[in-house]
C-alpha positions in Angstrom: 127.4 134.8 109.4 129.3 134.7 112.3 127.5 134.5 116.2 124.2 136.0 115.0 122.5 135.4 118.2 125.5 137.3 120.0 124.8 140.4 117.7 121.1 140.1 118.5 122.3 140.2 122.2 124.6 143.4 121.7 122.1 145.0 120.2 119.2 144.6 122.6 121.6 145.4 125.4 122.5 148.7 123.6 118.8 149.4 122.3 117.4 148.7 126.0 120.2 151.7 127.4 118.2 154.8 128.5 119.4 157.3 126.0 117.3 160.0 124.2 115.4 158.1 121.9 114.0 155.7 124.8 112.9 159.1 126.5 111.4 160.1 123.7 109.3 157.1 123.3 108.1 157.0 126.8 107.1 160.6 126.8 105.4 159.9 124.3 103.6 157.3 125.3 102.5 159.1 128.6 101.4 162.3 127.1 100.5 161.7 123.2 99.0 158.0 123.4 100.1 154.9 121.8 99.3 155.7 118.4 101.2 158.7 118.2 104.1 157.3 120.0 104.6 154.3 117.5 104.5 157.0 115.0 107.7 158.5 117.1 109.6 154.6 117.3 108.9 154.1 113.5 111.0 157.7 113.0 113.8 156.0 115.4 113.8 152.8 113.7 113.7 154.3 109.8 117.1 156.5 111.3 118.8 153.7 112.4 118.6 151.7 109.4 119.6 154.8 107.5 122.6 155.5 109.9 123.3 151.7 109.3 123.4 151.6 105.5 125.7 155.0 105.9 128.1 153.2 107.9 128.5 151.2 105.6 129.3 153.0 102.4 132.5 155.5 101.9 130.5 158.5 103.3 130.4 156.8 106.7 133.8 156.6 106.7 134.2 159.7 106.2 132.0 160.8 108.7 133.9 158.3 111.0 137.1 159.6 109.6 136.8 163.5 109.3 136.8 165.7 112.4 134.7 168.2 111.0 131.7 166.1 109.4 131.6 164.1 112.9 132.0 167.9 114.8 129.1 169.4 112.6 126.9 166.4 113.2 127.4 166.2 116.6 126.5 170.2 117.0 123.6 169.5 115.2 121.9 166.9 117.5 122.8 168.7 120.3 121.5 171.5 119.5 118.4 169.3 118.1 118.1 167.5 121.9 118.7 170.9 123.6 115.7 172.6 121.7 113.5 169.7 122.3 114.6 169.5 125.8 113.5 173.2 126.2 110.2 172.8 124.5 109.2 170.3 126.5 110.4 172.2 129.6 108.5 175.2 128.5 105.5 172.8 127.4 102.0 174.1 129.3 100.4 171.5 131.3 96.8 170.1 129.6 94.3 169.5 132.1 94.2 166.2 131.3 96.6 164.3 128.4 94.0 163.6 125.8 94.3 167.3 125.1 98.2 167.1 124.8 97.7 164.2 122.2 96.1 166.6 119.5 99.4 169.4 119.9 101.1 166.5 117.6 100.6 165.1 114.9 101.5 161.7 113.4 104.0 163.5 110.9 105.3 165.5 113.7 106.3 162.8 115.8 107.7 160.7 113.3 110.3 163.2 112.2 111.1 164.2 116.0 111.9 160.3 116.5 114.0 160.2 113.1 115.4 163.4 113.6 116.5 162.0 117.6 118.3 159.2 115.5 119.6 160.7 112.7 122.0 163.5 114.2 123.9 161.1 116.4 127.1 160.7 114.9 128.2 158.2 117.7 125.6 155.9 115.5 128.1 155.8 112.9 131.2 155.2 114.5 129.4 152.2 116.8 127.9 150.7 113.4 131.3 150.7 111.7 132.5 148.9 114.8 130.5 146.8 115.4 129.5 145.4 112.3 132.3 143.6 111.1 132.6 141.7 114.2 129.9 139.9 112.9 130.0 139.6 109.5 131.9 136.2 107.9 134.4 137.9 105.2 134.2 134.3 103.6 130.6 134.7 102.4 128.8 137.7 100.9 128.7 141.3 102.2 125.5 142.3 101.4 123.2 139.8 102.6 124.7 139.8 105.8 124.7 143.4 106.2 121.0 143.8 105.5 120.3 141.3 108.1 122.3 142.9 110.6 120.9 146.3 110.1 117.0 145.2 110.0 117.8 142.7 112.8 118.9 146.3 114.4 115.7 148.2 113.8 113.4 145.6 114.0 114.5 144.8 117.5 114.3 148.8 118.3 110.6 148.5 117.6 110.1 145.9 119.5 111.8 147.3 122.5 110.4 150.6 122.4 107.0 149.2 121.8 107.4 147.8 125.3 108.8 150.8 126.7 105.9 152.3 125.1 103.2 150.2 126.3 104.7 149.5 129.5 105.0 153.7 130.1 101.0 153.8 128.7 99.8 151.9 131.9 101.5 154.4 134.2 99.7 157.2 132.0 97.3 157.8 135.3 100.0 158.3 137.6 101.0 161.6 135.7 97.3 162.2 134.6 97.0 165.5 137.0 97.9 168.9 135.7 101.0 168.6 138.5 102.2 165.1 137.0 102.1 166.1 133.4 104.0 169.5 134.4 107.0 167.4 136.6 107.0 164.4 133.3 107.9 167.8 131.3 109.9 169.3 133.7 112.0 165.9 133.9 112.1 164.9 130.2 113.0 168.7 129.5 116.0 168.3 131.7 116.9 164.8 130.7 116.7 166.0 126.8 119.1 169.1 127.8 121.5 167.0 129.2 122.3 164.8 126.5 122.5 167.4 124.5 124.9 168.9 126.4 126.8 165.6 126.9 126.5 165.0 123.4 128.2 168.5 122.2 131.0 167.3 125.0 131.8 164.7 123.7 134.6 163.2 121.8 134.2 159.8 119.7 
């Protein structure tokens, strides 16, 4: 395989950029507690390798190819982000953030996190790009595609478990019935604004 350790560079670069799955995770990890919140990265991590293995069979180039499969996807997550954003706009403030941990559960978090992932078309199109920059035509497909796309979700729980962790130990910072209602207030908006972005968007 060719530059491995370059592709393990690109793709912590791209993991570590702020987009709606890293806001997910810290959110998360503020108001729902470490458990829950590795529950969420898990769900981003099984997407991505799903999204990966797509982008490499015909249907994600089709999806890469066709304006309408990449237009319907792309409606979908936006409309996904957008609802979440709202939800957690809307969200009541707890008295404390032990009580918001039991609103969600495990199951509930994962498929929020996978669901984050999985209707971002862009995921497609950047996998199909980038993949065969990387890839040695000379030797096997296969082998080197698996390794790309676990290196890829393997290094996007790692990541987001530091996000996570790191976001946990600023949990009494928004501990107060005021900080929990602004972290909800702020993630809302962020959350509407991608999805917005994302229903913008072109490829």
């Amino acid at each position: 395989m060719d530059n491995y350790l370059l592709y393990v560079g690109v793709a912590i670069a791209t993991i570590c950029l702020p987009g709606p799955a890293v806001v997910l995770t810290i959110n998360n990890a503020i108001q729902k507690g470490l458990l829950k919140t590795f529950a969420g990265i898990f769900g981003v991590a099984l997407a991505i390798l799903l999204v990966a293995t797509i982008s490499a069979t015909s249907l994600g180039i089709i999806l890469a190819s066709s304006a309408m499969a990449f237009s319907l996807i792309k409606i979908v997550g936006a409309v996904y982000l957008v609802y979440l954003g709202i939800k957690m706009w809307r969200s009541k403030s707890p008295s404390n953030i032990k009580a918001n941990a039991h609103e969600s559960s495990l199951l509930k978090c994962f498929m929020e996190g996978f669901f984050v992932s999985i209707t971002n078309p862009k995921a497609v199109v950047f996998f199909m790009s980038i993949f065969p920059q990387f890839i040695d035509l000379k030797q096997e497909y296969t082998p080197q595609f698996v390794l790309l796309a676990l290196t890829f979700s393997a290094l996007v729980v790692v990541i987001h478990t530091i996000y996570a962790v790191s976001a946990s130990l600023t949990k009494s910072k928004v501990a107060s019935q005021k900080g929990s209602a602004l972290l909800n207030k702020i993630s809302g908006g962020i959350f509407v604004g991608f999805g917005v972005g994302l229903a913008a968007s072109s490829r």
